[in-house]
N, C-alpha and C positions, 0 to 999 in steps of 0.2 A: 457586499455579500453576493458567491455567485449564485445563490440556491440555497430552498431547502429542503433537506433529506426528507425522503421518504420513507420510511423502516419497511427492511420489506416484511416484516409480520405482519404489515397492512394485508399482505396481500396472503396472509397464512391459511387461507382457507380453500387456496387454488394451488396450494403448493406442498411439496412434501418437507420443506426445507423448515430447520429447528434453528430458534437463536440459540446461538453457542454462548455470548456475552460481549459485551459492549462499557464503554466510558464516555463519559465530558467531563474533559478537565476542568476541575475547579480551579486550580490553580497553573501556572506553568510549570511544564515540564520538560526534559531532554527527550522523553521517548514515552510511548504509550504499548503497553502488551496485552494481550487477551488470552489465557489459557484458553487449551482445545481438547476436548476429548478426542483419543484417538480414535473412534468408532468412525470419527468423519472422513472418506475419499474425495471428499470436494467441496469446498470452503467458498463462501461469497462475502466482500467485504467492503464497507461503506465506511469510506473516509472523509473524511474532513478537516484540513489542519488549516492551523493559522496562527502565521508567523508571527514571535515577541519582536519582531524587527531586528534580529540579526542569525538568525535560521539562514544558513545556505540553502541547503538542499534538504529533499527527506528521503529514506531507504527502507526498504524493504527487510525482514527477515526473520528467519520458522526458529522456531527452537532455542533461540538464545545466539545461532550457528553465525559467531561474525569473525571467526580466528578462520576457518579452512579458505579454501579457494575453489569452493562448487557452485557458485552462482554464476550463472550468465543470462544476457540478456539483448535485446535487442529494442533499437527506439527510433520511434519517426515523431516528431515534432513540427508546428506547425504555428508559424507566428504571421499574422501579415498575409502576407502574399510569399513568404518564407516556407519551406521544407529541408529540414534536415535529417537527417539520419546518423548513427552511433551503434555500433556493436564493443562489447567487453566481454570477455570469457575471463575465467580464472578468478574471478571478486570473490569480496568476503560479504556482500550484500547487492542486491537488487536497488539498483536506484530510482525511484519513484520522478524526480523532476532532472532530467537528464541535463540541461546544461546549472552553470553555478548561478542563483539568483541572485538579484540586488539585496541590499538591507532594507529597502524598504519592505514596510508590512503585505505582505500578501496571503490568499485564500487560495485555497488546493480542493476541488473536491476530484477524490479518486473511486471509482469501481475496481476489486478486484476479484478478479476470478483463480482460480485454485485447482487442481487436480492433485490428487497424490493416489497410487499404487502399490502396496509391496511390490520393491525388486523392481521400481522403476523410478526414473527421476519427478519429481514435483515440477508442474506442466503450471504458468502463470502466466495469465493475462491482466495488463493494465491500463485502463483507462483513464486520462487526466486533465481536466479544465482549471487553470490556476492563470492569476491576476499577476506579474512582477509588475513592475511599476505601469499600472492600469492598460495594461495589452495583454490580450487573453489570449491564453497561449492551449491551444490542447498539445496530447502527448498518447500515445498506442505503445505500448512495450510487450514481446512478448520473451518470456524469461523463464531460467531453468531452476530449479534448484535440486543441483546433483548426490544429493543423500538421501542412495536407496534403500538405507534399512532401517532408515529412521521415520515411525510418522509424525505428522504435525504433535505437536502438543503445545505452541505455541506461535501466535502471531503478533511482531512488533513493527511499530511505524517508530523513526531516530530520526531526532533532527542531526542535521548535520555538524551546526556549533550551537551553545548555547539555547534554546526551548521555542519547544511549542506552546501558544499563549491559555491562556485559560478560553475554553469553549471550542477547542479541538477536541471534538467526538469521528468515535471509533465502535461500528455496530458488524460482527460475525454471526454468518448464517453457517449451517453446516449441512449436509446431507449424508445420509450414511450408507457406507456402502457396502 
């Protein structure tokens, strides 16, 4: 286990930020969602997945939106004494662990950060510390999502094949703007 989460409604007394909602799977799943009120301009969100042992990857995305091609994104990775980088335009999701994992089981915790404006794109930052086979890897993305007339009303984490295991929890904060 890399950690454990800290809700930040620990800290709700210093902050103006409102839980939006959250899950722990009880059981495995392909994907986990969190409806959003659209009243929120700026989203904070506390991941944590963990692979049923054959989860590739996991992705990002608002609204259900995984048919168009407005996600982009950008990623620096960091394994070792290793630095890579990766740019994609044109996706149908944000990828959260930028290269393909093992099948071994591993642990993801991710921080995401959120922006959204009428009449501008959804501004995303991500943060990632995840285990592939016992080498801890972080991961920085910063990523677009180009549907300006839609707001959030919804946030999902997709595994890539097959589930995330049970006791992947998923906690959204919101702020309103």
């Amino acid at each position: 286990m890399l950690g454990t989460l800290v809700p930040l409604s620990a800290f709700a007394d210093a902050s103006p930020l409102e839980y939006v909602g959250g899950a722990v799977l009880a059981a495995a799943a392909d994907s986990v969602t969190i409806p959003v009120n659209p009243v929120y301009t700026m989203l904070f969100i506390e991941f944590y997945g963990i692979n049923d042992g054959n989860a590739k990857s996991l992705y990002l995305r608002f609204n259900g939106d995984s048919t168009s091609t407005t996600y982009s994104y950008q990623s620096i990775n960091a394994t070792s004494t290793t630095i890579a980088g990766a740019r994609t335009t044109g996706a149908n999701q944000i990828v959260l662990s930028a290269d393909t994992l093992d099948a071994s089981v591993w642990q993801e915790f991710t921080a995401i950060c959120v922006k959204s404006t009428a009449g501008t794109a959804g501004q995303v930052l991500v943060q990632s510390a995840y285990d592939p086979a016992a080498t801890i890897k972080l991961e920085l993305d910063g990523a677009q999502w180009g549907n300006t007339s839609a707001p959030f009303t919804s946030v999902s984490v997709v595994a890539s094949s097959n589930n995330l295991a049970a006791g992947t929890t998923i906690a959204v904060y919101g702020l309103r703007g």
